[in-house]
C-alpha atoms as an extended CHARMM CRD file, in Angstrom:
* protein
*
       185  EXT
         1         1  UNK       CA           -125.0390000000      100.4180000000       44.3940000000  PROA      1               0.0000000000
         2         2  UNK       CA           -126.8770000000      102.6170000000       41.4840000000  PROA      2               0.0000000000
         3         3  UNK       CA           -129.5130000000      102.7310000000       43.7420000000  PROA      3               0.0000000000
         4         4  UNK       CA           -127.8200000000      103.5000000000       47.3800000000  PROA      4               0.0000000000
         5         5  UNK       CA           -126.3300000000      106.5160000000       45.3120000000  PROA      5               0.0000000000
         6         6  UNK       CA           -129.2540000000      107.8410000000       44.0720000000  PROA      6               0.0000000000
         7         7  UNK       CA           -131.3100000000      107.8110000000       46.6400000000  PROA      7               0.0000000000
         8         8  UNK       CA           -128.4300000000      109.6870000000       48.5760000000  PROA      8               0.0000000000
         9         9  UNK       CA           -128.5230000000      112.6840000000       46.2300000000  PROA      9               0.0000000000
        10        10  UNK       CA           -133.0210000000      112.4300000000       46.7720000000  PROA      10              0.0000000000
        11        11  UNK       CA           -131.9050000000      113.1780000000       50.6540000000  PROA      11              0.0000000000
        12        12  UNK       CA           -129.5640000000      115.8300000000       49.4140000000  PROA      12              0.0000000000
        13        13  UNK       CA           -132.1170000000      117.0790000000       46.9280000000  PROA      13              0.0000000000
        14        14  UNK       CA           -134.8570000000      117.0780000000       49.9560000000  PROA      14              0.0000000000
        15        15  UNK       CA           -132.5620000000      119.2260000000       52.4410000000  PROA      15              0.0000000000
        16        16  UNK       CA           -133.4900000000      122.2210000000       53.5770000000  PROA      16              0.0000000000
        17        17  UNK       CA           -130.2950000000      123.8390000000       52.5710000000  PROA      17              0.0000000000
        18        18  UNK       CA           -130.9120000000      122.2930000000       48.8010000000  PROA      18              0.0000000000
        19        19  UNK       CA           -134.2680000000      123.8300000000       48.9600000000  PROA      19              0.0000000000
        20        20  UNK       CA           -133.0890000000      127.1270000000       49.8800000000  PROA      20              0.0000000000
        21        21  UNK       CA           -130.1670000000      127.2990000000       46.9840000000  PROA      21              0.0000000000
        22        22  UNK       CA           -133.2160000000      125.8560000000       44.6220000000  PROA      22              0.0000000000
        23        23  UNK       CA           -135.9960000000      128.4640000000       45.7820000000  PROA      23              0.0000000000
        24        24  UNK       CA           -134.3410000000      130.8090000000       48.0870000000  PROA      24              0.0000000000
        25        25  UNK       CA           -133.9280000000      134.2730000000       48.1830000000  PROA      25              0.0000000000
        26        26  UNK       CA           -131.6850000000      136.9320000000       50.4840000000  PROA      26              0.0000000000
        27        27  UNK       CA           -134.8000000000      137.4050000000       52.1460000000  PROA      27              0.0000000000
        28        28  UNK       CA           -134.7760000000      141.6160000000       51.2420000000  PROA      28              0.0000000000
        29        29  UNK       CA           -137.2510000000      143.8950000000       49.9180000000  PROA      29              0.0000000000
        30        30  UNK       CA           -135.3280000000      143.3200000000       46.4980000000  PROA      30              0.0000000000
        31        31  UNK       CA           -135.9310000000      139.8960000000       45.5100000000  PROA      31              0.0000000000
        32        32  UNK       CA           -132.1970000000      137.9950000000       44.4110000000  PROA      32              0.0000000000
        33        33  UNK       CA           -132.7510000000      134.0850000000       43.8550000000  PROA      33              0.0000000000
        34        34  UNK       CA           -129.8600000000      132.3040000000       45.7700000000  PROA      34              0.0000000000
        35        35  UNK       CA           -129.6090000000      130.1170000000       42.6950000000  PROA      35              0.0000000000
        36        36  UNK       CA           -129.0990000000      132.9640000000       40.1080000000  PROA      36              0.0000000000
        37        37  UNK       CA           -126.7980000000      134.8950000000       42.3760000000  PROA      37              0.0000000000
        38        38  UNK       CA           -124.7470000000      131.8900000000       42.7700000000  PROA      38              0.0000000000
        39        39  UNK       CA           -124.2700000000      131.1100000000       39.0530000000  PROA      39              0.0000000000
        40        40  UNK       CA           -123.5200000000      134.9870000000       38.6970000000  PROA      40              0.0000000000
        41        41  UNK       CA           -120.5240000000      134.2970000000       41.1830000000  PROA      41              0.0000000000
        42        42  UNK       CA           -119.1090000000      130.8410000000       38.9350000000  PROA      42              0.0000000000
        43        43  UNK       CA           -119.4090000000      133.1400000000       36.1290000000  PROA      43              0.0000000000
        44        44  UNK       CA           -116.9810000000      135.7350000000       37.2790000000  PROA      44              0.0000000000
        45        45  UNK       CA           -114.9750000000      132.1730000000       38.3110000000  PROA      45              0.0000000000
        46        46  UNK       CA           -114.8730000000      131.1530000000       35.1870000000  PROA      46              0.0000000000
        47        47  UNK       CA           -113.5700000000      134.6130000000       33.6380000000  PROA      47              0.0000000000
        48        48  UNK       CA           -110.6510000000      134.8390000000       35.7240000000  PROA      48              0.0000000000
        49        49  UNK       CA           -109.7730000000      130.9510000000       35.1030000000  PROA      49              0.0000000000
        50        50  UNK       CA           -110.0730000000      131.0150000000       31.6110000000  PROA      50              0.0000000000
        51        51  UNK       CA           -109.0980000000      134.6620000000       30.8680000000  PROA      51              0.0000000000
        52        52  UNK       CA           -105.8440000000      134.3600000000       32.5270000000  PROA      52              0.0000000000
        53        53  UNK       CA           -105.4740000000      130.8510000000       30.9440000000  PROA      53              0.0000000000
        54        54  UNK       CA           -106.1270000000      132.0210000000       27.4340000000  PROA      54              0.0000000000
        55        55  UNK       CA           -103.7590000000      135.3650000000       28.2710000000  PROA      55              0.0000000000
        56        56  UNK       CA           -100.9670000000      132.7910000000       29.2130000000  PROA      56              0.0000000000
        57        57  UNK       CA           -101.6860000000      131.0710000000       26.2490000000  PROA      57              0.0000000000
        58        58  UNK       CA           -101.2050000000      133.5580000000       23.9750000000  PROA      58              0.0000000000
        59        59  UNK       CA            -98.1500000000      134.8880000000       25.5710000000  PROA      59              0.0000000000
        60        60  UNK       CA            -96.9700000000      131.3320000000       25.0510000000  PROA      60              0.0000000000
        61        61  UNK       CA            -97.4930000000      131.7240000000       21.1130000000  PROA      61              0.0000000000
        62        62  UNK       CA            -95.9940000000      135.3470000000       20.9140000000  PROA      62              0.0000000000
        63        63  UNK       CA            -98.4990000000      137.4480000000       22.0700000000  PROA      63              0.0000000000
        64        64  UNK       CA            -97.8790000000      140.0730000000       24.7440000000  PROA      64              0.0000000000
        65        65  UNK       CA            -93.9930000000      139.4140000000       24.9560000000  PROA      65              0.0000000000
        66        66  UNK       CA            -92.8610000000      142.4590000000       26.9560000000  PROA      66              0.0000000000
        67        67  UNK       CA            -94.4420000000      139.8060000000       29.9810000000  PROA      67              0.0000000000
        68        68  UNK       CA            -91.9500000000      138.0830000000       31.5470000000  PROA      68              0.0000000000
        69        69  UNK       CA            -92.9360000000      134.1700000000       32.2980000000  PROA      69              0.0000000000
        70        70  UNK       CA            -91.9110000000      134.4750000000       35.5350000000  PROA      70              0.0000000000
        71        71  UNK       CA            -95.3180000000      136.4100000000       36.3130000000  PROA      71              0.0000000000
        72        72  UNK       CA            -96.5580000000      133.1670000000       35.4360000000  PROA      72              0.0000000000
        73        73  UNK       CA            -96.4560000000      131.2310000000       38.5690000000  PROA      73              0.0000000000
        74        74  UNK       CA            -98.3820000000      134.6870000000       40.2130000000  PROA      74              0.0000000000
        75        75  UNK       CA           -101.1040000000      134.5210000000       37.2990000000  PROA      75              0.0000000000
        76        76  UNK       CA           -101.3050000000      130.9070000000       37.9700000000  PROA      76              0.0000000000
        77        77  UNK       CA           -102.3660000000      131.5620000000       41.7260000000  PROA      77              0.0000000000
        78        78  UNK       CA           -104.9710000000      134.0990000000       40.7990000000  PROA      78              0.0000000000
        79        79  UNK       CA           -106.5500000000      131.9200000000       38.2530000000  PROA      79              0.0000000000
        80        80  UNK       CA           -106.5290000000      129.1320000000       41.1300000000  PROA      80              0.0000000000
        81        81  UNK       CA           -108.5370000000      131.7310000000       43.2010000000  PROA      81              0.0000000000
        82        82  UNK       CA           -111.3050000000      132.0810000000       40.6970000000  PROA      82              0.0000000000
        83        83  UNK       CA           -110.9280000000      127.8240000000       40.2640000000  PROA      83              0.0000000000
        84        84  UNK       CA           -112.0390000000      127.8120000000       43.7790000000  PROA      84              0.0000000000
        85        85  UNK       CA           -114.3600000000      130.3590000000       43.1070000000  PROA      85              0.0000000000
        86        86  UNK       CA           -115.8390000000      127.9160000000       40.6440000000  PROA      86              0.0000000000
        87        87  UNK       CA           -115.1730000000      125.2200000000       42.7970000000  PROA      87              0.0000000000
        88        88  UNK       CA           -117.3530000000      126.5240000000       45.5300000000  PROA      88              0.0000000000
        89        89  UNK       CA           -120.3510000000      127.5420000000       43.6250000000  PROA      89              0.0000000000
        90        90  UNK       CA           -120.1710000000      124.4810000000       41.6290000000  PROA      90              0.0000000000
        91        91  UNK       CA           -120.3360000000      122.2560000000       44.1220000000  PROA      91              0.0000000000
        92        92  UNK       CA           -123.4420000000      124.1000000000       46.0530000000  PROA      92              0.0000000000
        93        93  UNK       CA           -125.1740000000      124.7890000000       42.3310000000  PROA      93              0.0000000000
        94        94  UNK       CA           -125.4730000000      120.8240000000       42.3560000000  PROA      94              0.0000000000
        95        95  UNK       CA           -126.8310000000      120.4520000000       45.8380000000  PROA      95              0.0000000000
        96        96  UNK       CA           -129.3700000000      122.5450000000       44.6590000000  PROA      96              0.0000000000
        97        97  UNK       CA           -130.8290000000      119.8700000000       41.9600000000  PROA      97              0.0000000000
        98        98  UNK       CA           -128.0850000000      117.0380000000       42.2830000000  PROA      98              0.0000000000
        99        99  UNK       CA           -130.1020000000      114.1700000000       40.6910000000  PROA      99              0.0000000000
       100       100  UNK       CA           -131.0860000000      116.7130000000       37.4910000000  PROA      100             0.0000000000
       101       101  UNK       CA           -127.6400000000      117.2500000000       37.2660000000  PROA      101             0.0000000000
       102       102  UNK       CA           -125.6520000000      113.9160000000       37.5290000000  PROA      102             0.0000000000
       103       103  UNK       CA           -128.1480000000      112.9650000000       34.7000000000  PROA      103             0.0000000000
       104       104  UNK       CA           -127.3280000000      115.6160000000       32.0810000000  PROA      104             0.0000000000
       105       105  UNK       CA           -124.7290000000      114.5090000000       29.9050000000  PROA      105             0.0000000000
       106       106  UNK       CA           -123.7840000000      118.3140000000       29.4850000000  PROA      106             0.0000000000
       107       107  UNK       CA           -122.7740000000      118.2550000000       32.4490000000  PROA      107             0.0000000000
       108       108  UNK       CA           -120.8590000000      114.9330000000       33.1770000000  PROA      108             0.0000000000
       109       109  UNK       CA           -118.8530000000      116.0720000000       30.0860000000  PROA      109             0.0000000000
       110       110  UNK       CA           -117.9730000000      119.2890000000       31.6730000000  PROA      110             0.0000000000
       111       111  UNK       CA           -117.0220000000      118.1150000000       34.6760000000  PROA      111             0.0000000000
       112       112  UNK       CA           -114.3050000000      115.7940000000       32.8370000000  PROA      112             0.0000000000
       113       113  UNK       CA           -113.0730000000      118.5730000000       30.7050000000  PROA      113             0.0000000000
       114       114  UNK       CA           -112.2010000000      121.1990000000       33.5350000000  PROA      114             0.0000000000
       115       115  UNK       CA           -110.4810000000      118.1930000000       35.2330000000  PROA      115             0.0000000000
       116       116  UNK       CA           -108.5750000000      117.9650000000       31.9440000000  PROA      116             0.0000000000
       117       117  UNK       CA           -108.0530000000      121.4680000000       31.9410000000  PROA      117             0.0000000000
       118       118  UNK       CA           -106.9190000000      121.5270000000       35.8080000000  PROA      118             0.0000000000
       119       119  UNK       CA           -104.2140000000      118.8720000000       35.0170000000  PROA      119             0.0000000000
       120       120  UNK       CA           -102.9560000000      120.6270000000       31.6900000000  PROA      120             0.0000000000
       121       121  UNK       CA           -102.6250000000      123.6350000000       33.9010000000  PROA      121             0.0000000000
       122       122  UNK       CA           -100.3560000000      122.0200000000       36.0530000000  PROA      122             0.0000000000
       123       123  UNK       CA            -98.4510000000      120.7190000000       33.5990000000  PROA      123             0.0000000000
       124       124  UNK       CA            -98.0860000000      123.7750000000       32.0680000000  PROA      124             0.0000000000
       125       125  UNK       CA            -96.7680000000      125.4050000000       34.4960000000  PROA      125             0.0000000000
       126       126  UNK       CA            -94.0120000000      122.5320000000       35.3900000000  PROA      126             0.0000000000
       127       127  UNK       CA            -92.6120000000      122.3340000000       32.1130000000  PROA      127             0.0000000000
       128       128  UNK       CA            -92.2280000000      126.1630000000       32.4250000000  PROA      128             0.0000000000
       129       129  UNK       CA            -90.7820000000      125.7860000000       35.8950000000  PROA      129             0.0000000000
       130       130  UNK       CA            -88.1990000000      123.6910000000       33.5150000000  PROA      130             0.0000000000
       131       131  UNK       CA            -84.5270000000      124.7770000000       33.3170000000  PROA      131             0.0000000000
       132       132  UNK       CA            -84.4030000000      126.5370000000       29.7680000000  PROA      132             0.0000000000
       133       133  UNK       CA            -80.8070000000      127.6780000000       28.2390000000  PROA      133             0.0000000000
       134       134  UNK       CA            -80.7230000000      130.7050000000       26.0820000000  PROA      134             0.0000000000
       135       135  UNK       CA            -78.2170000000      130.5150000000       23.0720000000  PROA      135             0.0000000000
       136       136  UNK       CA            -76.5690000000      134.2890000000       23.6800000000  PROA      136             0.0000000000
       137       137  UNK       CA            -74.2530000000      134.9230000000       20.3150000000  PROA      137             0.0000000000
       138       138  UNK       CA            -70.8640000000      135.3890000000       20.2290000000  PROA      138             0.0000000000
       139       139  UNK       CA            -69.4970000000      138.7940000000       21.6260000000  PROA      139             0.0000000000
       140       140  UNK       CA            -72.8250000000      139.7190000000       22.4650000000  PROA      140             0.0000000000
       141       141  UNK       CA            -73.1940000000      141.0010000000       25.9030000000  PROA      141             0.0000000000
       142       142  UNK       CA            -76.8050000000      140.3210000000       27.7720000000  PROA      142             0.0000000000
       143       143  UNK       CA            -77.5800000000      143.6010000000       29.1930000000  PROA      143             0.0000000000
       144       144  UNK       CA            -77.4400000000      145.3220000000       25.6160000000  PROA      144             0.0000000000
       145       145  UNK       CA            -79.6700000000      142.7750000000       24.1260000000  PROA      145             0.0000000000
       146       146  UNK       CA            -83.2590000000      141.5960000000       24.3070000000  PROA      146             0.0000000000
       147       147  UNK       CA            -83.0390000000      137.6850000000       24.7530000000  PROA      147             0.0000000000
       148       148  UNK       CA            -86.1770000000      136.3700000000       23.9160000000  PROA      148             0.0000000000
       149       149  UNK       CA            -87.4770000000      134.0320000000       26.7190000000  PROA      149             0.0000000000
       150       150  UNK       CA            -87.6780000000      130.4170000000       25.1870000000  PROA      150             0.0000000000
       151       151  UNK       CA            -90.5510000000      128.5040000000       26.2480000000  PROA      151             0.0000000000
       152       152  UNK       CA            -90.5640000000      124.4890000000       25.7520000000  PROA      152             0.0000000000
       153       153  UNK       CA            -92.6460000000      122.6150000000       23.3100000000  PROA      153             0.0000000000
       154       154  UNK       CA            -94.4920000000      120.8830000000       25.9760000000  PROA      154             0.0000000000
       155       155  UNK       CA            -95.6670000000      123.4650000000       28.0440000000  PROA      155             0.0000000000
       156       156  UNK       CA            -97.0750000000      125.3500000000       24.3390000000  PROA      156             0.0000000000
       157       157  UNK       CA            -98.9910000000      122.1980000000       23.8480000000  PROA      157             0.0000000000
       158       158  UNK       CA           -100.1360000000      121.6690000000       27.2240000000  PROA      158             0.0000000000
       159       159  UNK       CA           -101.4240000000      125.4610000000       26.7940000000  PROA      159             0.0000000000
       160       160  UNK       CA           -103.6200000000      124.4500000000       24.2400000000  PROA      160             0.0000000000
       161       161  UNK       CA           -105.1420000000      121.3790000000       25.0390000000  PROA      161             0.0000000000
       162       162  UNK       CA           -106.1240000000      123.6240000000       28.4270000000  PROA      162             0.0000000000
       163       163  UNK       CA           -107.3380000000      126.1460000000       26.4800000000  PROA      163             0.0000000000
       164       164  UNK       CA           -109.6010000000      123.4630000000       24.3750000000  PROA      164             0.0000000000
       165       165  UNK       CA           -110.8480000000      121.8200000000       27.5370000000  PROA      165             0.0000000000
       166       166  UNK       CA           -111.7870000000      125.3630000000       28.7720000000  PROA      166             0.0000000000
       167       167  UNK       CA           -113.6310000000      126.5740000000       25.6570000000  PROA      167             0.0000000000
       168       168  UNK       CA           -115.2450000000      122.4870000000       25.8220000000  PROA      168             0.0000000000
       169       169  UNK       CA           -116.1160000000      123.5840000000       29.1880000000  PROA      169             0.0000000000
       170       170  UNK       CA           -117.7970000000      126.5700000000       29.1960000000  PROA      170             0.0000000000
       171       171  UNK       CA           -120.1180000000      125.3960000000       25.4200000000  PROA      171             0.0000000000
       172       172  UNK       CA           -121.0000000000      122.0490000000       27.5280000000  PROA      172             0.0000000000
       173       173  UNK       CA           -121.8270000000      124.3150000000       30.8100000000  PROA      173             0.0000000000
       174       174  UNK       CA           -123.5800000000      126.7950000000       28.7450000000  PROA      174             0.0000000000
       175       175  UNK       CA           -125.6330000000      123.7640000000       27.2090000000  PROA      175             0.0000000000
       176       176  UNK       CA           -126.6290000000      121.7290000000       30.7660000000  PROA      176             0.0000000000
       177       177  UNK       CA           -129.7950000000      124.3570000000       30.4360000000  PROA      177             0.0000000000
       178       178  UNK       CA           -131.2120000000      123.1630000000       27.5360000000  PROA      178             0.0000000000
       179       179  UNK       CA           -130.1880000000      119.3610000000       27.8520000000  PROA      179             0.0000000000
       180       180  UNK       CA           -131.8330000000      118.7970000000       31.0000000000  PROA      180             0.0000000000
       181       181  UNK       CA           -134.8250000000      116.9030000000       31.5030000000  PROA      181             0.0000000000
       182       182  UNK       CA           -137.7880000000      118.0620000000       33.7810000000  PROA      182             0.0000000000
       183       183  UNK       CA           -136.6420000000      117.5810000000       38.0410000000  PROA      183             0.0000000000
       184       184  UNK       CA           -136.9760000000      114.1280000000       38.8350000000  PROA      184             0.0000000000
       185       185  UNK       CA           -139.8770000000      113.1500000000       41.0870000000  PROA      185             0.0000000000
């Protein structure tokens, strides 16, 4: 089985559309690698992920409370976008040298922590989605008084666990450059 799979990602590796991500350029008078414009593109993935998941979380801990949660859900779908984003380039940045890859523990670590993180975003945002009461004191009417939005237990801690699979994430990601061994023949 080992071996039916790897010598699938050798025919992957040996594509012409491999070689091109690997070696390719844009094919102008100014010379842009394929490969380094690609990883340019998961960067700006990765800031809009992890910005606007480190923004929520800090809203989440007091931080930043003149923003209503509910531009949550909105924030959410934006830092989906640049997921995809990430998604996307990810996926063709390891057709360009899948075999280097799959053998880089950088990177197999990675991989599990931004699923981690993907699944502590959802829950996040369910437990926020969560019917929350507001205790409004006696004789106190709402329109003359700022009721601070409360925000569950749960979704604060699934908020930080995201934010320490991101941060995990991006040091293992960084890392996959210097961990990886020479292309395999």
């Amino acid at each position: 089985m080992i071996d039916a799979i790897w010598e699938f990602l050798r025919t992957v590796e040996n594509t012409e559309f491999a070689t091109y991500l690997r070696e390719g350029d844009l094919g102008t008078t100014l010379y842009l690698p394929i490969f380094y414009l690609l990883l340019a593109f998961h960067s700006v993935g990765m800031a809009i992920v992890v910005g606007i998941c480190f923004m929520l979380t800090g809203r989440m801990y007091g931080y930043v409370q003149s923003m209503p949660l509910s531009l949550i859900p909105r924030l959410i779908n934006f830092a989906w976008w640049g997921f995809g984003v990430n998604a996307i380039t990810g996926v063709l940045l390891f057709i360009a040298q899948p075999r280097r890859e799959i053998r880089n523990w950088a990177f197999d670590l990675k991989i599990v922590m931004i699923v981690i993180a993907a699944v502590f975003m959802v829950l996040m945002v369910r437990a926020l989605r969560q019917p929350r009461q507001v205790a409004i004191p006696a004789g106190a009417t709402v329109g003359a008084m700022m009721v601070a939005e409360p925000i569950p237990r749960r979704a604060r801690t699934y908020a930080v666990w995201m934010s320490i699979m991101w941060i995990g994430a991006i040091f293992t990601g960084r890392i996959i450059a210097y961990t990886q061994g020479p292309p395999p023949s």
